[in-house]
N, C-alpha and C positions, 0 to 999 in steps of 0.2 A: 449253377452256383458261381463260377466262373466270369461270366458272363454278368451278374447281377452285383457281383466284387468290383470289376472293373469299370460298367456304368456309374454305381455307383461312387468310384474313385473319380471319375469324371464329371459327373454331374457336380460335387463339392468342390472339384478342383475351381470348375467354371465358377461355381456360386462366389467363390473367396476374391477369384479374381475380376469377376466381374462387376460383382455387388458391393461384396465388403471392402475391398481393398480402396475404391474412389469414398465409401462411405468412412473408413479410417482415415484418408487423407484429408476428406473436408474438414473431421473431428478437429483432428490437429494443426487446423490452417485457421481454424478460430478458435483455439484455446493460445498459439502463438500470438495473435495478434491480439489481445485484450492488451490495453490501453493506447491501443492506436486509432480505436475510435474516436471520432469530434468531439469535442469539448464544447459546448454550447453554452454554461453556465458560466456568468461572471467574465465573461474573453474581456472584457475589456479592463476590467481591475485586474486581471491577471498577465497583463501584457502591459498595463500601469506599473506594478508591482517588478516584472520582469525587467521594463527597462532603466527603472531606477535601480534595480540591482547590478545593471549591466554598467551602469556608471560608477556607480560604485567602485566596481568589484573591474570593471574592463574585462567582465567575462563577454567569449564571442557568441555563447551559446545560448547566454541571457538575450542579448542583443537581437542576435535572430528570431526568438522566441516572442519577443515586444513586437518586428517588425512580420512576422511569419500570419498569412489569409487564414491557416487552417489550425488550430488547438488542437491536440490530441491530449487527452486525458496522461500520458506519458510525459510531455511535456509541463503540465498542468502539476504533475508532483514531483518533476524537479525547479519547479519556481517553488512551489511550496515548502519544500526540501531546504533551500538555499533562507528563504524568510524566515521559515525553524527558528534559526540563528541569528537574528536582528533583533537589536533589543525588543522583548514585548512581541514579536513576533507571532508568537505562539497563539496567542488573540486572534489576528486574521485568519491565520492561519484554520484555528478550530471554527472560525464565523463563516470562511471559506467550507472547510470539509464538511459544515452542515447542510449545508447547500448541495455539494456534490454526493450525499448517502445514499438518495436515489437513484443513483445514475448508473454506468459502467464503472466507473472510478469504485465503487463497493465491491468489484471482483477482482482485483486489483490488492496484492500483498502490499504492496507500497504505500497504498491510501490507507491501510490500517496501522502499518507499521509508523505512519506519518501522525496519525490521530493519536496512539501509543504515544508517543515521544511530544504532543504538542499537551495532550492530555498531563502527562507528566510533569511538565513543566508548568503546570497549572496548576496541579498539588502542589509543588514545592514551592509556591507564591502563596499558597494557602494554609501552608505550616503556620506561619508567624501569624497572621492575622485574619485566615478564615474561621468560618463554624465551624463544627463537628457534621453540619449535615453538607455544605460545600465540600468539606475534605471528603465525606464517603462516596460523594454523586461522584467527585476527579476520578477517587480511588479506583471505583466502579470499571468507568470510561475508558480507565487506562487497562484494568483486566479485561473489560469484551472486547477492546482493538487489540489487545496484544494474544488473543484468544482466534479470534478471526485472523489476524495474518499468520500465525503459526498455520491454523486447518487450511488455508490457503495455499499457502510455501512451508515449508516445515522448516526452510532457510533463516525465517526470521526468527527463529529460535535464537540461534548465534547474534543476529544482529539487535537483536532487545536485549540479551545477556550483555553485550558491548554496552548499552545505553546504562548499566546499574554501577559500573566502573568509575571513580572520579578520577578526572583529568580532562580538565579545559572545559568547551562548550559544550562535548558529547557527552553528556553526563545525565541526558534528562529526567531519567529511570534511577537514582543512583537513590533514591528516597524507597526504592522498590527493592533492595540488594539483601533486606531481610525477611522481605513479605509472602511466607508461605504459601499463599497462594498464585502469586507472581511466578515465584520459584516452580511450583507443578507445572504453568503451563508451559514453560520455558525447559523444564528437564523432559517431559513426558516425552514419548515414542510415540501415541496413538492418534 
């Protein structure tokens, strides 16, 4: 009995460290790197985009970004991120993330958290002078990306709650600051 406790103390010890512990470090070395894969779609409007911004703005990180061989999907949603914010913006920006929903960029909390807020600003252009069927499709768009980047990060809870606040240009979601169902997927735990 002795003898069949202690083998098999050893035989599991070896299993974990042998097996699973390089098969838990792979796990974690590609769920880390999700958006540092290549960006292939659009590099070049997107480095268009980038460097106009960089003039703009005399960011250094735009700049790099226009002049940089390799796109990463990371970089790819902070040009998106920063466009957000340019008048009308929000247009590329959703013509853009149409383009990237098949890719890696969809596993990515950023990329929905991005469609959220571009989406949103799309409803509230559509207050005044869209239909009722334009404002439900926004409406929609703006609950399954702000639905998906919570199941994704459960961080962007806090940060869609930020977006329902008015003050200034972060405000995109602030048409959202009574919408019951807005509010569950932004309060929920599960």
């Amino acid at each position: 009995m002795v003898v069949g406790l202690v083998s098999g103390f050893v035989f599991l010890y070896l299993y974990t460290r042998l097996f699973l512990s390089p098969l838990f470090l792979h796990v974690e070395k590609l769920m880390s790197d999700v958006g540092d894969e290549e960006n292939l779609i659009d590099t070049g409007e997107i480095k268009e985009i980038a460097e106009r911004l960089a003039e703009k703005s005399g960011s250094s990180f735009m700049r790099k970004t226009a002049e940089t061989d390799r796109l990463t999907f990371e970089q790819t949603m902070q040009v998106l991120s920063a466009l957000l914010y340019e008048k009308d913006g929000y247009k590329q920006v959703l013509e853009i993330g149409e383009k990237l929903k098949d890719t890696h960029a969809s596993e990515m909390g950023s990329y929905w958290f991005l469609m959220a807020a571009a989406n949103g600003q799309r409803f509230s252009s559509l207050l005044e002078a869209g239909t009722e069927q334009e404002k439900s499709t926004a409406r929609q768009a703006v609950l399954d990306a702000s639905r998906r980047a919570v199941m994704l990060d459960p961080q962007y809870r806090t940060y869609l709650a930020e977006l329902t606040r008015e003050r200034g240009k972060d405000d995109d979601l602030k048409a959202f600051s009574g919408d019951k169902e807005f509010l569950r997927i932004i309060r929920s735990r599960s």
